[in-house]
C-alpha positions as CSV (number, residue, x, y, z in Angstrom):
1,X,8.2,-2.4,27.8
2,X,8.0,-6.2,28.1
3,X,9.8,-7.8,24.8
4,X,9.5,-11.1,24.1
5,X,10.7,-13.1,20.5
6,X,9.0,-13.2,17.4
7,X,8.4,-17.2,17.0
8,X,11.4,-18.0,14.5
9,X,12.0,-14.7,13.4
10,X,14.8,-13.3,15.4
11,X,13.2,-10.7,16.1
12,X,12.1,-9.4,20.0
13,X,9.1,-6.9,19.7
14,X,7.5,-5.1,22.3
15,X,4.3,-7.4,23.8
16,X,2.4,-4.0,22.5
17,X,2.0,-3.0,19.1
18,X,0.5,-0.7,16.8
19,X,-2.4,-1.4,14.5
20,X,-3.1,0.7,11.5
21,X,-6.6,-0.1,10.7
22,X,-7.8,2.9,11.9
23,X,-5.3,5.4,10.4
24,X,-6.9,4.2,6.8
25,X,-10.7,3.2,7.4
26,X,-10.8,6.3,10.0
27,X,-9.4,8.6,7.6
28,X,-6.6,9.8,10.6
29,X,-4.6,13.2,9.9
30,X,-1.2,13.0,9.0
31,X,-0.3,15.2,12.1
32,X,-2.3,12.5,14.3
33,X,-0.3,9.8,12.6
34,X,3.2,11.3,13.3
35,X,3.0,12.2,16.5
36,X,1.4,8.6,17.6
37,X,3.9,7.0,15.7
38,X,6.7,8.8,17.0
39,X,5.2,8.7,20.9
40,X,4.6,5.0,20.5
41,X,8.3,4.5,19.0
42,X,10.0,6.4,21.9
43,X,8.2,4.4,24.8
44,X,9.8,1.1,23.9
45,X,6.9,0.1,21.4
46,X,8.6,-1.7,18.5
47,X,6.1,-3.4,16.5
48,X,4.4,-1.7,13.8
49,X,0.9,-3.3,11.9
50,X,-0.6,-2.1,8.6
51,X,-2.4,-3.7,5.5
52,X,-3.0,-2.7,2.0
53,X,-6.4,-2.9,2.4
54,X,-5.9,-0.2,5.1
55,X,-6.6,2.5,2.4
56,X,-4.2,5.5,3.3
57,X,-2.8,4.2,6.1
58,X,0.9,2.8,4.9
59,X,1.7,6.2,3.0
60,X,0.3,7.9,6.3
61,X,2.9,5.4,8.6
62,X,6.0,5.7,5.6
63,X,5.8,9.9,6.1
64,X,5.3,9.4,10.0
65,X,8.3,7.1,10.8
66,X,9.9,6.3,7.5
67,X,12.9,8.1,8.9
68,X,13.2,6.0,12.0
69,X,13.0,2.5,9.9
70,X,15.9,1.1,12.0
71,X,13.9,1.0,15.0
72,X,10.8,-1.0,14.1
73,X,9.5,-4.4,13.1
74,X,7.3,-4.0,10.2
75,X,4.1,-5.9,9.0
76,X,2.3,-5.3,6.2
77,X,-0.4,-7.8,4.6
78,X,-1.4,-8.4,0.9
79,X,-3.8,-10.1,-1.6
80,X,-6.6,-8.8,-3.0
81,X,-6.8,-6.3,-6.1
82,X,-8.0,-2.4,-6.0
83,X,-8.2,0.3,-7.2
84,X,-4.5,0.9,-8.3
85,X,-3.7,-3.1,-8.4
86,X,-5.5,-4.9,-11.1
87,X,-5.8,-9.3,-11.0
88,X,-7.3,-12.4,-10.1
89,X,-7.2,-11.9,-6.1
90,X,-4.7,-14.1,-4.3
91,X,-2.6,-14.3,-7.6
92,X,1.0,-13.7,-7.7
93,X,1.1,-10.8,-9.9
94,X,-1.2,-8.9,-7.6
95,X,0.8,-10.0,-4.6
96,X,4.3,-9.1,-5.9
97,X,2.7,-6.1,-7.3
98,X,1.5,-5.3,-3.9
99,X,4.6,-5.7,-2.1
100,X,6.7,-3.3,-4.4
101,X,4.1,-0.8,-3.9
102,X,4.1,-1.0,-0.1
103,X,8.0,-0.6,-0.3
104,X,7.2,2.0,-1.6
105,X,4.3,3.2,0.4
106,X,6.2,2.7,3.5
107,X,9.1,4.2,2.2
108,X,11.5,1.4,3.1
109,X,13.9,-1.2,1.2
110,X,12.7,-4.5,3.1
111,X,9.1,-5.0,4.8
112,X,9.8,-7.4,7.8
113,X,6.8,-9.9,7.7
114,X,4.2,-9.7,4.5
115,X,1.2,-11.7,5.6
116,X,-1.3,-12.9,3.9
117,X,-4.5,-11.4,4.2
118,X,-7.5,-13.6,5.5
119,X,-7.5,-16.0,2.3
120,X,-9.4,-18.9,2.3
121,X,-8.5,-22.6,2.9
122,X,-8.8,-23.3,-0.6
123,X,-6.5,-20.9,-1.9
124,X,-3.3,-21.4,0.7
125,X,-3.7,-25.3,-0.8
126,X,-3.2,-24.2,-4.3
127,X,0.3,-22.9,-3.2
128,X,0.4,-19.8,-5.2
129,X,-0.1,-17.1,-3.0
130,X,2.3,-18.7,-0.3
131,X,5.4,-19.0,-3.4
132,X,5.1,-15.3,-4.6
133,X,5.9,-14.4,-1.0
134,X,8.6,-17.3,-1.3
135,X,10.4,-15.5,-4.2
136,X,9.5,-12.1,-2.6
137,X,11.6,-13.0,0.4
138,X,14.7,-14.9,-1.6
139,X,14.5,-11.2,-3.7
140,X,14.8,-9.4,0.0
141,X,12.1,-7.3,-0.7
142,X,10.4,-9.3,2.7
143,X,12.0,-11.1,5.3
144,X,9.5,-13.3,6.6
145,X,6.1,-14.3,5.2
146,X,2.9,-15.6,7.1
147,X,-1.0,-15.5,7.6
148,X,-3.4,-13.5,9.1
149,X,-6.9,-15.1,10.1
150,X,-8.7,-17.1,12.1
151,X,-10.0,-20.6,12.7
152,X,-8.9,-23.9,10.9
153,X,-7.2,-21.7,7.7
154,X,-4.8,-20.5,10.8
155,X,-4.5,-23.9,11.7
156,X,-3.2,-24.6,8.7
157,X,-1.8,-22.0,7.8
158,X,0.8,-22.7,11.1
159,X,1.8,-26.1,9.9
160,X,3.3,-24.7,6.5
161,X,7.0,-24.8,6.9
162,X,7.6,-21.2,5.3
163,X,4.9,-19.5,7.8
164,X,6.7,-17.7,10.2
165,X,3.9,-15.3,11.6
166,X,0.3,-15.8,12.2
167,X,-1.7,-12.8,13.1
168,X,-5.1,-13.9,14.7
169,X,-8.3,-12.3,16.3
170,X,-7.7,-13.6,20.2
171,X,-9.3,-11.4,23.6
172,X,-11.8,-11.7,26.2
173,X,-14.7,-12.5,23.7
174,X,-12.9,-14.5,21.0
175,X,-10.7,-17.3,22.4
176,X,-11.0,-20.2,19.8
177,X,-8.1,-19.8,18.9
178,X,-6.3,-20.1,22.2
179,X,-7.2,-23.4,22.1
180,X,-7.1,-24.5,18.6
181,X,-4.2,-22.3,16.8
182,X,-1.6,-21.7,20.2
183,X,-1.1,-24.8,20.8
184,X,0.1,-25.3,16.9
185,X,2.5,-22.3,17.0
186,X,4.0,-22.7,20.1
187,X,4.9,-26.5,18.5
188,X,6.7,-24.9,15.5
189,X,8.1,-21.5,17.2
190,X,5.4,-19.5,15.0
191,X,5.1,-15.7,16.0
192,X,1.2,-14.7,17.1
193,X,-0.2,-11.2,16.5
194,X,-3.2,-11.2,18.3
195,X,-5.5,-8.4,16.7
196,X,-8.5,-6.9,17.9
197,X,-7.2,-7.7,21.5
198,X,-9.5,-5.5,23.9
199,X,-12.3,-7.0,21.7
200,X,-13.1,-3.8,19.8
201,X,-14.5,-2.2,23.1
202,X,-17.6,-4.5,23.6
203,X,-18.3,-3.0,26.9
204,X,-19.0,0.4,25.2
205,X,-21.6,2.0,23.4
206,X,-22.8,1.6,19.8
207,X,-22.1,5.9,19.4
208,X,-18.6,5.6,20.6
209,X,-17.5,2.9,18.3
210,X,-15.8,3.3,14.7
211,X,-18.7,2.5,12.2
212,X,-16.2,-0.1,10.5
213,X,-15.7,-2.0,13.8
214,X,-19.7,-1.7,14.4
215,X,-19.9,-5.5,13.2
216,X,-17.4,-7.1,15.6
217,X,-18.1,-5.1,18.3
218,X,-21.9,-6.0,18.6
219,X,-20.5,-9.4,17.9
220,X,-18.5,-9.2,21.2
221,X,-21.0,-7.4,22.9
222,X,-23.2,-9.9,22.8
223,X,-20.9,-12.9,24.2
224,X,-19.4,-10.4,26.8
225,X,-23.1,-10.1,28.1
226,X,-23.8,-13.8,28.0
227,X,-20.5,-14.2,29.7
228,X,-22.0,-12.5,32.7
229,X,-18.2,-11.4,34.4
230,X,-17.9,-8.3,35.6
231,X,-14.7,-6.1,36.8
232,X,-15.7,-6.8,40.0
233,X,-15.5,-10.4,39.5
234,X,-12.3,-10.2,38.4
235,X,-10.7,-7.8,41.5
236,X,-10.9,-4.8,39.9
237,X,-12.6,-2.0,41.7
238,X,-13.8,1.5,40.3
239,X,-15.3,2.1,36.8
240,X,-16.1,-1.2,34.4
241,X,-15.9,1.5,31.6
242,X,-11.7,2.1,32.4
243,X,-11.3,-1.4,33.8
244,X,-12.3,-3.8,30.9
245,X,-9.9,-1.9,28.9
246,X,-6.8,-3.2,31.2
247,X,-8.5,-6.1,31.8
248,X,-9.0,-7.4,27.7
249,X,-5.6,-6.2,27.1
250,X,-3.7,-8.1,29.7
251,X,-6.0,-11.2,29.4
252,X,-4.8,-11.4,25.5
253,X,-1.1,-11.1,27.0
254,X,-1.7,-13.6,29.3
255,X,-2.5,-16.5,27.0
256,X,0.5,-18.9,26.3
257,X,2.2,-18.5,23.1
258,X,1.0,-15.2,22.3
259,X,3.6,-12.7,20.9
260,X,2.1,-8.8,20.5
261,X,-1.3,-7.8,21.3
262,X,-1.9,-4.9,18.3
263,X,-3.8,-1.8,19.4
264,X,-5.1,0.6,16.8
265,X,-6.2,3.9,18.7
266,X,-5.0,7.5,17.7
267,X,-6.1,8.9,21.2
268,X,-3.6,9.8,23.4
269,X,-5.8,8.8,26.7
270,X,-5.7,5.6,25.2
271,X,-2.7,5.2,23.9
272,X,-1.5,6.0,27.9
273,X,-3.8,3.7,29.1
274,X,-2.8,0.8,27.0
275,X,0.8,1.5,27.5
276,X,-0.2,1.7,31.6
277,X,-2.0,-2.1,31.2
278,X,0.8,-3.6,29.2
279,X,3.5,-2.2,32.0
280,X,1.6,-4.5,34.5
281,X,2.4,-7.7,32.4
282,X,-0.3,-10.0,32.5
283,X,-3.5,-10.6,33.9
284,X,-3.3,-13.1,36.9
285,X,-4.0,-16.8,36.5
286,X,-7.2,-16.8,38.6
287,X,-8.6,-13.4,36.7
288,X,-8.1,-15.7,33.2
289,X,-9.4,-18.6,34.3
290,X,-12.4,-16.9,35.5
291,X,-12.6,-14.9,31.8
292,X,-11.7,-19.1,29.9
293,X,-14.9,-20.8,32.3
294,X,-17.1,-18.2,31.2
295,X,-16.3,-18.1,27.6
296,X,-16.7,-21.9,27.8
297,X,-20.0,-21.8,29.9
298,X,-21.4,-18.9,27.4
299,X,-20.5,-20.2,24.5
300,X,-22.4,-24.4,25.4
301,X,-25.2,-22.5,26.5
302,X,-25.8,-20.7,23.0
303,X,-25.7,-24.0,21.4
304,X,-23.3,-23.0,18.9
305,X,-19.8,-22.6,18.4
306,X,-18.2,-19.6,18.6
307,X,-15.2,-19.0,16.4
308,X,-12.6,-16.4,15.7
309,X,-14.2,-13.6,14.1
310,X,-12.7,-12.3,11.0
């Protein structure tokens, strides 16, 4: 597995990662959990993704690899109130509040990266959010702090001199922020996440998707059709169905800057798939500048801009 650094971090995490959307909104079984978790671990994938807002899915990662701690990089993300967590969203009492629980959760004495989760402009400018991860890191409860979203809050986001991570939507359908956000982080050694990198399966059908995903994916669907590229155009041969999944996946590894592309699926054919793509490394330079024209091409004719989708 290819590793490559962690922006400023110090850390070198495996260009593949594990997303724990699914294990929450999904409703994954423990069992499931655990033996992904422990899979993923033992084939060189170092990089592990999860959210408060993921109901159920830190406890489920904290009992799958809890006892293996030493050999991950852990990301969590925090902000908003619930059910257990009461408090003006964004505030720091809910966000300190947060972060002990998900110690907790996660069954761990330091969470490697707390990011913030998809907060609005307005509220990284009042400076609160961004200090209670300040004194959560100088407590050593996190090591590093960042963002995760999309657009010209990334942007800024990236500038602040206490981000170290930035976790952004980036694939096939959504490239905004290649060109707007990369070019920022690569300028300050900021880490990229890129979620949501084989674009939520846009090339599938509506039955096959998760009904939380259902949203994005007709979002994608529909610029991957006005796109007009197909496999073939790109030199792949055989079924579009098992080659967009390679293709999105190495296309989002491909783009400059770009740390770990995170990949939520509990299913081990695609769990070996992805690990299969991200073994080839990158998508060649004509394939993504095939993929960048017709993004660019799509996106003028629709006469309107198409940004990162949150």
């Amino acid at each position: 597995m290819d590793m490559r650094p962690l922006g400023k971090t110090g850390f070198k995490i495996s260009v593949l990662g594990f997303g724990g959307g699914p294990v929450g909104f999904d409703a994954t079984g423990q069992e499931t959990v655990t033996e992904v978790l422990n899979t993923l671990l033992d084939q060189g994938v170092n990089l592990i993704d999860t959210a408060a807002a993921y109901k159920g899915s830190e406890e489920a990662i904290g009992k799958a690899v809890g006892n293996r701690r030493d050999e991950y990089v852990l990301v969590s993300k925090c902000g908003r109130p619930d059910d257990e967590i009461q408090g003006e969203p964004w505030s720091a009492e809910v966000i300190s509040t947060t972060v002990d629980r998900a110690l907790r959760r996660l069954r761990t004495d330091r969470l490697d990266v707390m990011l913030l989760h998809s907060c609005e402009l307005e509220i990284l400018e009042q400076g609160e959010a961004i200090e209670a991860l300040v004194k959560a890191r100088n407590a050593g409860k996190i090591r590093h702090l960042g963002y995760s979203g999309d657009n010209e809050v990334a942007v800024w986001a990236a500038k602040h001199p206490e981000v170290a991570v930035i976790e952004t939507s980036l694939n096939i359908c959504d490239q905004t922020n290649v060109d707007a956000l990369l070019p920022e982080t690569r300028a300050r050694a900021i880490g990229v996440l890129a979620k949501r990198p084989i674009a939520n399966g846009a090339w599938r059908q509506t039955s096959e998707i998760s009904p939380f995903y259902l949203d994005y994916s007709r979002d994608y669907a529909a610029r991957l059709n006005a796109m007009g590229v197909s496999p073939a155009d790109l030199g792949f041969d055989g079924d579009p169905a098992k080659a967009w999944p390679e293709i999105a996946l190495r296309f989002t590894l491909a783009q400059p800057g770009m740390t770990t592309a995170i990949v939520g699926t509990t299913k081990d054919s695609h769990l070996k798939a992805n690990l299969a793509a991200a073994e080839k490394g990158p998508l060649p330079a004509e394939a993504v500048d095939t993929l960048r024209a017709a993004f660019r091409k799509a996106e003028a004719a629709s006469g309107e801009t198409w940004p990162g989708l949150r």
